[in-house]
C-alpha positions as YAML, in Angstrom:
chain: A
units: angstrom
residues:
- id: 1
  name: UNK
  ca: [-71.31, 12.99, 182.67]
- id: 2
  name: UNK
  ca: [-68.75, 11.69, 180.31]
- id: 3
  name: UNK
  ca: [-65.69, 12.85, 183.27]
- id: 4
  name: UNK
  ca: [-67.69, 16.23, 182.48]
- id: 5
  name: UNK
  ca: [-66.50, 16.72, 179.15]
- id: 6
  name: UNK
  ca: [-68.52, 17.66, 176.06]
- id: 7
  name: UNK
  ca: [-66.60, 16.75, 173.08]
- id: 8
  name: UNK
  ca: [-68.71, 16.25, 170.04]
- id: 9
  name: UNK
  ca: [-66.47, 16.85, 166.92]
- id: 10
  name: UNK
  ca: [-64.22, 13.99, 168.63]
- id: 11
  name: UNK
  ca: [-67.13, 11.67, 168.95]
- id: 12
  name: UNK
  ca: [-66.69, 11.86, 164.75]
- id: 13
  name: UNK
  ca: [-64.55, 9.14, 165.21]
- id: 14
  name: UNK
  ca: [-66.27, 5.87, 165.75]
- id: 15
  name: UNK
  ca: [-69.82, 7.08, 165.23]
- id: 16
  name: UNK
  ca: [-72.04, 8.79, 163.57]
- id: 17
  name: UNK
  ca: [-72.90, 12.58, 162.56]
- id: 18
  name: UNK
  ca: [-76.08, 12.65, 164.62]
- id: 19
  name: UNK
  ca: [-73.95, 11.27, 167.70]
- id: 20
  name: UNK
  ca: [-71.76, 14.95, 167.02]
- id: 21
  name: UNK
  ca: [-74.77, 16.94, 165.96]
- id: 22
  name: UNK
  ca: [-76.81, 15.49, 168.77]
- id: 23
  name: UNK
  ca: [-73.82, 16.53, 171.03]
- id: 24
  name: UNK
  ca: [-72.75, 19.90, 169.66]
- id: 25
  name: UNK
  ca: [-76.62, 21.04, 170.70]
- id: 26
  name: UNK
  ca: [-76.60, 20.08, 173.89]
- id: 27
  name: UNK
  ca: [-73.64, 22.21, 174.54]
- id: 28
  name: UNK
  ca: [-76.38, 25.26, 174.59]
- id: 29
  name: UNK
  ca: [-78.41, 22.85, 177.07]
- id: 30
  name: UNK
  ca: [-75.47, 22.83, 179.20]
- id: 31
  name: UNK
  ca: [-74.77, 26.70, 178.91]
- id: 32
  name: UNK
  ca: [-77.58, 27.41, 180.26]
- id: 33
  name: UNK
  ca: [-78.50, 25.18, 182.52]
- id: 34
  name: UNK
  ca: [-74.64, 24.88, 184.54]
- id: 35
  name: UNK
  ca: [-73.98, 28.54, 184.47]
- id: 36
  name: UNK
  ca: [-69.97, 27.93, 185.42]
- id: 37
  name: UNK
  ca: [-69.65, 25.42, 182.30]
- id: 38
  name: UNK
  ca: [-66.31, 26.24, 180.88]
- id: 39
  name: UNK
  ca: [-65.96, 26.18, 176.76]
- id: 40
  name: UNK
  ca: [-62.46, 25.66, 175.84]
- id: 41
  name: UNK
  ca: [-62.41, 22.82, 173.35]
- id: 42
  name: UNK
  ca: [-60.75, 19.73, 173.70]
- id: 43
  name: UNK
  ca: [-57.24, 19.03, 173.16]
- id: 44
  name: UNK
  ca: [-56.27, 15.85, 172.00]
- id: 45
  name: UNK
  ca: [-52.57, 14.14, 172.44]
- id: 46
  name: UNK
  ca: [-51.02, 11.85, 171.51]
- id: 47
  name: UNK
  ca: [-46.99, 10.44, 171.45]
- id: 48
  name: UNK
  ca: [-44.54, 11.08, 168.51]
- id: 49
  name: UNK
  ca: [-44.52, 7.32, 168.17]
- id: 50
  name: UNK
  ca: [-48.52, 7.54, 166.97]
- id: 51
  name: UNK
  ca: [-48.44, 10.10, 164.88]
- id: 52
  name: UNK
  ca: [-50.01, 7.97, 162.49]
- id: 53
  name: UNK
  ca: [-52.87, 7.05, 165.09]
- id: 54
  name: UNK
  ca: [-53.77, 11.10, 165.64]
- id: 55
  name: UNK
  ca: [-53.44, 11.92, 162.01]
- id: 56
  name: UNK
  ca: [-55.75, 8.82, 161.33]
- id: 57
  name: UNK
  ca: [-58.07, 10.50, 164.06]
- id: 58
  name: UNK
  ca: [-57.80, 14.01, 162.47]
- id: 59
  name: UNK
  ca: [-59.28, 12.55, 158.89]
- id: 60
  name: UNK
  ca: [-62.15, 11.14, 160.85]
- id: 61
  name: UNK
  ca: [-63.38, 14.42, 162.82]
- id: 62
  name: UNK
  ca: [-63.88, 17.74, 162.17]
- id: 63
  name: UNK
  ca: [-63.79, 21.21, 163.62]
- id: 64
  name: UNK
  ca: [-60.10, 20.67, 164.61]
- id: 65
  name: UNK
  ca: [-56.72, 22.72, 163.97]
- id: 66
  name: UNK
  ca: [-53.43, 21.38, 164.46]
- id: 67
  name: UNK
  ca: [-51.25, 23.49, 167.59]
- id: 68
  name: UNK
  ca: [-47.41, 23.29, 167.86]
- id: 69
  name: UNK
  ca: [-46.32, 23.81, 171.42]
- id: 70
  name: UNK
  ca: [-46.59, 27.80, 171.13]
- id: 71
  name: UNK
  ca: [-49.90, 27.43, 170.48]
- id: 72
  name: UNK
  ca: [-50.55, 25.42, 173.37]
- id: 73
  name: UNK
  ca: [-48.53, 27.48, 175.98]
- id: 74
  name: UNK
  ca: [-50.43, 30.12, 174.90]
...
């Protein structure tokens, strides 16, 4: 179950649209078929010293924002 995490606009990435299209559907499937599935997002992390690494990731996915730790807290 993928450590029972959904996380299609990540899977942008290394592969292809389908893979996230493909993925973003079944997050209906899921829905409605798990009734306690939780839909938070994902948040992604990463040390100060690879910044370069998440900004690289950023440019490859979509459907992201950029928090500061306010943002996160709350």
């Amino acid at each position: 179950f993928a450590g029972g995490m959904l996380t299609p606009w990540c899977e942008l990435e290394s592969t292809e649209l389908l893979i996230a299209a493909l993925g973003a559907e079944s997050i209906t499937w899921w829905l409605r078929h798990c009734p306690h599935t939780v839909r938070n997002g994902s948040l992604v992390l990463t040390q100060g010293r690879d910044a370069v690494d998440l900004h690289r990731f950023a440019q490859r996915t979509t459907h992201h924002r950029h928090l500061n730790r306010d943002d996160i807290a709350a």
